[in-house]
C-alpha positions, 0 to 999 in steps of 0.5 A: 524468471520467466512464466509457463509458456501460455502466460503473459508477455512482459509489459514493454517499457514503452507501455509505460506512463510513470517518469520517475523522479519528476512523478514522484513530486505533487501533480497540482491539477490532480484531484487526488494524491497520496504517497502510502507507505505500508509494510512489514519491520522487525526488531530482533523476534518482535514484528510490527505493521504499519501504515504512513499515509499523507493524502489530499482529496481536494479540497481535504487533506488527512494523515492516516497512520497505524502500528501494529504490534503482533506478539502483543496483538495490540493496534493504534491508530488515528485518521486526522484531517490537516491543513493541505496549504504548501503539504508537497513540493511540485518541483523536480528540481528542489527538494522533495516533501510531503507533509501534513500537521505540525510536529511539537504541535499537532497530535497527529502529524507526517514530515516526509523528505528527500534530496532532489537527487534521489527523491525515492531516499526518504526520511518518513518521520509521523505521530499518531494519537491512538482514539481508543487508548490516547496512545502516542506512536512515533516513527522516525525511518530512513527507506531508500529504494534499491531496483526498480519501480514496481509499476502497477497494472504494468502501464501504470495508468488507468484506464489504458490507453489512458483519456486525455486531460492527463491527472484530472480524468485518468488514475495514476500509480506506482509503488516503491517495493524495495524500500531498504528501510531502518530507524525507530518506532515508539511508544509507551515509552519503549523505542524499538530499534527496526529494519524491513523491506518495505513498500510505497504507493504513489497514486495521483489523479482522478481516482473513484469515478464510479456512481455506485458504492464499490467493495476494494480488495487488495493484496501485497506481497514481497516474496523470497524469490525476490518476486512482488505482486500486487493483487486487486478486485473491485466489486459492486456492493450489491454483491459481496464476496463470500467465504469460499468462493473464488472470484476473477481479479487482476496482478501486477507481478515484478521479478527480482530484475525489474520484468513485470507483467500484469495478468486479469487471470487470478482466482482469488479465493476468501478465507473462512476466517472474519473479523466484524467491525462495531459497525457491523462491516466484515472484513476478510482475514485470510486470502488464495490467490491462484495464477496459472500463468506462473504455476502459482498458489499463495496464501496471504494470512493476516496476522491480527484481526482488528486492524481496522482504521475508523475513517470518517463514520467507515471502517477501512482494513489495512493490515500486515499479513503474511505470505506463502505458498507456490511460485512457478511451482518452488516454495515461497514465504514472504510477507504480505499486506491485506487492504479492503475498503468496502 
């Protein structure tokens, strides 16, 4: 997979900040961390989203999790905030872990694992406790990476070339996009048995280091010509995207064979489709990304409205969506994920 001939170079390994699997445990000097699994599983013709999320903000730590169940448009979900004593292993050479709550105990709870010889074979097992309904949503998964890390911004460290003082003046990320992931998912006394490729973000260091309030757009997408692209669009709150109008943002793409690139040369283009949270925060439900450089127009349409978290007095989206369109010119499906945090 290469781009049209006045597209972007490969991104050289030498570029790269990210050494795996010693960055896959806990930086204990980094202000923030998290480990972020979101995707798409499916259990014969039944679809659901979700979101498993272990985070510390020192000196606060939160398990964020969510289920969405499509052919039921139902959602759950339940940001709680944990003790962050002990909640991650900094050393390569034991065991991984990340994890936040007490499972028979707690209401809402994450225990991730995974032997030192491969921490990116996980075991992810969470709860939540839906706020709305009381809801009671467990996840027990097995999600083993296969291929390379998908490296974001093609260095993986922001800004580049990055500051010195290392995690406590630069942003650090990185994604496992080929998650081979199986288990259960339950809740309402049903047991869905479920399988997908899913994805996972890693993000550690000095992370919003901006004075004024920003407006976070993202999008993924895991496409059937085994290409996965990471879109994103920061903006000042002063000014708000609008339905129609195109906007510059950047992409982190990765071919089939691990070949990434990163390109500032998107227009990314909201839908007319909207969903309004009770506190009046519009979120965008349908998105055109369009690049050049790889003759590509894809449409990322998300597959339930409210998929909302409700975060500490804001609403944050994280939504499971759907993807299709154009790549270097050939027809494209995929599935697709919808983040927006204004």
């Amino acid at each position: 997979m290469t781009p049209k001939d006045s597209g972007p170079v490969p991104v050289p390994p030498s570029k790269v900040a990210i050494k795996l699997p010693q960055d896959q445990y806990l930086h204990p000097e980094a202000p923030t961390e998290w480990w972020w699994h979101t995707g798409t599983l499916v259990a014969g013709d039944r679809v659901f989203g979700f979101e498993i999320n272990a985070a510390s903000f020192t000196p606060l730590a939160f398990t964020e999790v969510m289920l969405t169940d499509v052919a039921k448009q139902l959602h759950f979900q339940k940001t709680a905030t944990q003790n962050p004593a002990n909640w991650a292993e900094s050393d390569p050479s034991k065991d991984w872990y990340a994890r936040l709550g007490t499972p028979g105990t707690d209401a809402d709870w994450i225990a991730m694992t995974a032997p030192q010889a491969d921490p990116t074979n996980m075991s992810v097992k969470a709860q939540l406790t839906d706020e709305a309904t009381g809801t009671v949503v467990t996840f027990d998964l097995v999600m083993a990476q296969e291929g390379s890390p998908f490296i974001v911004w093609g260095s993986g460290v922001n800004p580049t070339p990055p500051n010195p003082g290392g995690v406590t003046t630069n942003n650090y990320y990185y994604s496992l996009t080929r998650l081979q992931a199986s288990g259960t998912i339950c809740y309402d006394g049903q047991t869905f048995d479920v399988s997908g490729q899913t994805w996972m973000d890693h993000e550690y260091g000095l992370f919003g280091t901006s004075t004024k309030p920003i407006l976070w757009y993202l999008q993924d997408m895991q496409l059937s010509n085994g290409v996965h692209i990471s879109n994103s669009m920061v903006l000042d709150a002063s000014s708000p995207v609008v339905p129609g109008q195109p906007h510059q943002s950047n992409a982190t793409i990765q071919c089939a064979d691990g070949t990434t690139y990163f390109t500032t040369g998107v227009v990314m283009t909201p839908g007319k489709r909207t969903w309004t949270a009770p506190n009046g925060q519009i979120f965008y439900l349908d998105f055109l990304l369009e690049i050049a450089e790889f003759d590509a127009s894809i449409s990322v349409t998300t597959s339930m409205p409210d998929q909302a978290f409700d975060a500490f007095g804001s609403y944050v989206y994280e939504g499971v969506a759907t993807a299709a369109g154009t790549f270097q010119g050939e027809p494209v499906t995929g599935t697709a994920w919808n983040e927006q945090r204004p």
